[in-house]
N, C-alpha and C positions, 0 to 999 in steps of 0.2 A: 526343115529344121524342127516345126512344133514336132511334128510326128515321133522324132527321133526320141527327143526333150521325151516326149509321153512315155513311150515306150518304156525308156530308161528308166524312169519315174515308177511304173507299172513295176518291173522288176527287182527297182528296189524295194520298192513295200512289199514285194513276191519275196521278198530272200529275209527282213525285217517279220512278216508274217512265219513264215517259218522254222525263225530260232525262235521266235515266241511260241509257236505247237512244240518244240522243242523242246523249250522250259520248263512249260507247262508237264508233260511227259515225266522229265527228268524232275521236276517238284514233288508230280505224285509218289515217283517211286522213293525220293530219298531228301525231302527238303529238311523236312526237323532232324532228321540223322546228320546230315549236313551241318546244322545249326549248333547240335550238345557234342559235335566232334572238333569245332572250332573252338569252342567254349573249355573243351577236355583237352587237347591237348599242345596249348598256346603255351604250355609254361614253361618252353624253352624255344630259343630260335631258330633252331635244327628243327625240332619238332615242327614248329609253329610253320615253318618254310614247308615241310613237309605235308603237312596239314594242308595247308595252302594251296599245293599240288592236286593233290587228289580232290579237294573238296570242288576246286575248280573245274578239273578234268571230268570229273562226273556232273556237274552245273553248267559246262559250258559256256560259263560268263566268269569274266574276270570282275565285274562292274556287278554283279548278283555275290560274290564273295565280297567283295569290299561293302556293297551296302550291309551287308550282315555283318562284318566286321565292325563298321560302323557302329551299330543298331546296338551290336553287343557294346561296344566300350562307353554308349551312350547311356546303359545299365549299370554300368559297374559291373559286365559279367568277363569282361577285358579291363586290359591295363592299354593304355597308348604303346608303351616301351612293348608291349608281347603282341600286337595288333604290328608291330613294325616285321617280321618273321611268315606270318600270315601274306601281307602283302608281297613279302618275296618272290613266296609261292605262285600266290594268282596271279604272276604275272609269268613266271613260265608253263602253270596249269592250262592259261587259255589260249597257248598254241595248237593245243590238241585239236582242237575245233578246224582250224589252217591247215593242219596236216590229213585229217578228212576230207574238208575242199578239195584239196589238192589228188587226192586220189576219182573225182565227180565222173569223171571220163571212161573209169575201168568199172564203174560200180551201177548194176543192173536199177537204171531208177524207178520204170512205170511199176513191177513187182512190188518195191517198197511202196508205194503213194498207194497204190492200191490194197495192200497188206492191211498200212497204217492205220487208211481211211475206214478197213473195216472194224479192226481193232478197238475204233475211237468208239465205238458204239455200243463196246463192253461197259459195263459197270462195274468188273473187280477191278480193280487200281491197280495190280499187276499188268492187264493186258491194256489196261486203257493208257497209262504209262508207254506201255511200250508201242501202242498205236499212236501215241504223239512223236517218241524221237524215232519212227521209221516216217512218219507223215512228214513232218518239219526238215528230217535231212533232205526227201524227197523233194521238197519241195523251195529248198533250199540250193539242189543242184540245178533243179529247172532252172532258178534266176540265175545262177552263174553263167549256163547256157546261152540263155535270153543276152546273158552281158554280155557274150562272144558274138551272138551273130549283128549285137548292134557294135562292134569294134569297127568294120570298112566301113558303114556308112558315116557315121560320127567322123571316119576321119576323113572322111571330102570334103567336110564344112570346113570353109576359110579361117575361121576363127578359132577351131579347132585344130587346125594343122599349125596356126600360129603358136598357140598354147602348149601345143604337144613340144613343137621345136623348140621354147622357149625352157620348156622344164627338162626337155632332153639334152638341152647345151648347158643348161642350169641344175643339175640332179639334185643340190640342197635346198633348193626351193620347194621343191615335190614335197618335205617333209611340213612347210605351212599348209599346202593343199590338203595332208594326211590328217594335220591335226583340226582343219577348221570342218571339211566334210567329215570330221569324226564325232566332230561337239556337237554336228546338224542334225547327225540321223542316229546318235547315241549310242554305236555301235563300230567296233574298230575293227570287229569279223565284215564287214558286211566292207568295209570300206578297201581292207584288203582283197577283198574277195573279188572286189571291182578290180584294184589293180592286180591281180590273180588273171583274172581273163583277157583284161587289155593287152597284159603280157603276152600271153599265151598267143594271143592274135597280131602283135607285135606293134600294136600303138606305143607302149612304153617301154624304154630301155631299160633291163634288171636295174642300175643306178636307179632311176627315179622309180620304179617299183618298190626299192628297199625304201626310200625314204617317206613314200607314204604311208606303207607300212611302219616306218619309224613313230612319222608324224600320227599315225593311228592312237599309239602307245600312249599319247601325249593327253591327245583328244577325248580318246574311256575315260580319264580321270573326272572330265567335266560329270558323269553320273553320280562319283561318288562324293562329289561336292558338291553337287546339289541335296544329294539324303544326308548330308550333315547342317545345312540352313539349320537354324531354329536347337542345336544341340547344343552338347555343355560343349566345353572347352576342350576336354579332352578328344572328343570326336571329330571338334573339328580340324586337330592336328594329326589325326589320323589320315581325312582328305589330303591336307598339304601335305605330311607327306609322302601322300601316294604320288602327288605331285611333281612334289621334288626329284625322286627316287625315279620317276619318268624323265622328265626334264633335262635331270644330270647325267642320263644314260646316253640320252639321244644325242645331246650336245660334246660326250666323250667320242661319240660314233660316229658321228656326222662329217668329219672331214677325210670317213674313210669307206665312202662308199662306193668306189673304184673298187678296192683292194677288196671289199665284203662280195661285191659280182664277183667277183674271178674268184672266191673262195666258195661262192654258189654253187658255180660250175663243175665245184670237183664233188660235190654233194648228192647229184641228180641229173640223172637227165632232161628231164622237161621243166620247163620254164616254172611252172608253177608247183612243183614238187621242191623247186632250186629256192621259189622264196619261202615256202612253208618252211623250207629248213632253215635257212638263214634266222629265219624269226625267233626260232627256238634257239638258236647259238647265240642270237643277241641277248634276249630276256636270261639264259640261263649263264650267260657269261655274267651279265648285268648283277644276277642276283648272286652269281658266288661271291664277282668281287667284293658285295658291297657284306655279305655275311660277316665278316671277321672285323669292320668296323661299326657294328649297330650303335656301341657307347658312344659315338663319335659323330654319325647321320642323327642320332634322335637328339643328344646337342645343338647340335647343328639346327634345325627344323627345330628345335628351345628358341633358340638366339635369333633367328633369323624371326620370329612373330613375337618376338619381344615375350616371351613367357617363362615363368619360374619352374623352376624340377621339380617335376608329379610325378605320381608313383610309377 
């Protein structure tokens, strides 16, 4: 059982290492672009949502746009109310990242790792950028890998087959599992990407695969409430509510994660193409409903932290 334990352990910090070569990559080529595009064009919620989208999608962190979101309203270079629009986005922007996982299996890796690793050795910022996101995906799909061929033996452990059973007869509990391994390793890509492969090798049933995935959603937020500690006021209501805006999503979704597998199914064929997409239908369902009542969620997120209407 250490062995396994280790393993597992090894490829997580293999898949954690790799969206950080990842980052890194995608900072060189477009961090401060990133930064005066949030800052430019927040001054509607359409926009700001939009925004939100792409700044994410190209950042590959939804928890790297919120911290900048953050950082800005903690300037005065955002309003809390247009920082609410922003978050919309990053949270269907950082599907994008799932839906590349999901493709790990059709996509030629040693090429990449090898490309990457030479790449990295450039010093124009174009190629060295792009020697990090072909390094980092690379190395990225190895640990997913890694997490499949440790799927049968993890599941002959006694205590593992109890827990599997126990979340499999219980699909809504899978979503505490999502959100507390998601607040541990600060990453809700990496945590799906576990139940991505579990799936795929048939440890977990689509139910409890959506719901860690759920619970994932839950769990990011812990990052961006942690780089608001120590801000003004306004910043910090920005965390809660990315919070919120998680929280009330999962908890709308939650009692329908039957009905969300079988709507997988008509999505995709493979397991792990069926939740990348699902994840995207939740986040993007999530954020239209909640578009047309912003006046009402930033109330809301007022009243609930006992604070007075700011700009």
């Amino acid at each position: 059982m250490g062995d396994i334990l280790t393993l597992l352990t090894v490829f997580i910090i293999m898949f954690l290492f790799g969206m950080t070569i990842l980052r890194i990559g995608l900072y060189q080529l477009s961090y401060h672009r990133m930064k005066s595009l949030l800052a430019l064009f927040a001054d509607h919620p359409i926009k700001g949502m939009l925004t939100g989208i792409v700044v994410t999608g190209i950042l590959q962190s939804s928890s790297c746009t919120m911290i900048i979101t953050v950082g800005l309203v903690a300037v005065g270079a955002l309003s809390f109310k247009q920082s609410i629009g922003i978050m919309l986005g990053a949270n269907i922007g950082t599907t994008v990242t799932l839906e590349l996982l999901s493709l790990s299996h059709n996509i030629p890796i040693w090429p990449m790792l090898v490309l990457g690793c030479i790449l990295l050795f450039f010093r124009k910022p174009v190629l060295f950028g792009t020697g990090g996101i072909l390094f980092g995906l690379g190395t990225m799909f190895v640990a997913l890998h890694g997490f499949s061929t440790l799927a049968q033996p993890i599941q002959q452990l006694p205590i593992i087959q109890d827990m599997l059973a126990f979340t499999n007869l219980f699909p809504s509990l899978s979503i505490a599992v999502g959100t507390v391994l998601t607040a541990i390793i600060q990453s809700s890509t990496a945590s799906t990407g576990i139940a991505m492969s579990f799936l795929n090798e048939g440890l977990f049933t689509m139910p409890s695969a959506i719901g860690i995935m759920l619970g994932a959603n839950i769990g990011t937020c812990i990052t961006a409430w942690l780089a608001s500690l120590g801000s003004n006021q306004e910043a910090k209501l920005v965390a809660m509510a990315h919070i919120w805006l998680n929280v009330i999503g999962v908890l709308i979704f939650a009692p329908f994660l039957e009905e969300m597998a079988m709507v997988s199914g008509w999505l995709a064929n493979t397991p792990m193409q069926q939740l990348a997409h699902i994840s995207v239908l939740f986040n993007v369902i999530s954020s239209i409903v909640v578009l047309p009542f912003l006046k009402q969620f930033t109330s809301f997120v007022l009243l609930v932290h006992g604070k007075k209407e700011i700009r």
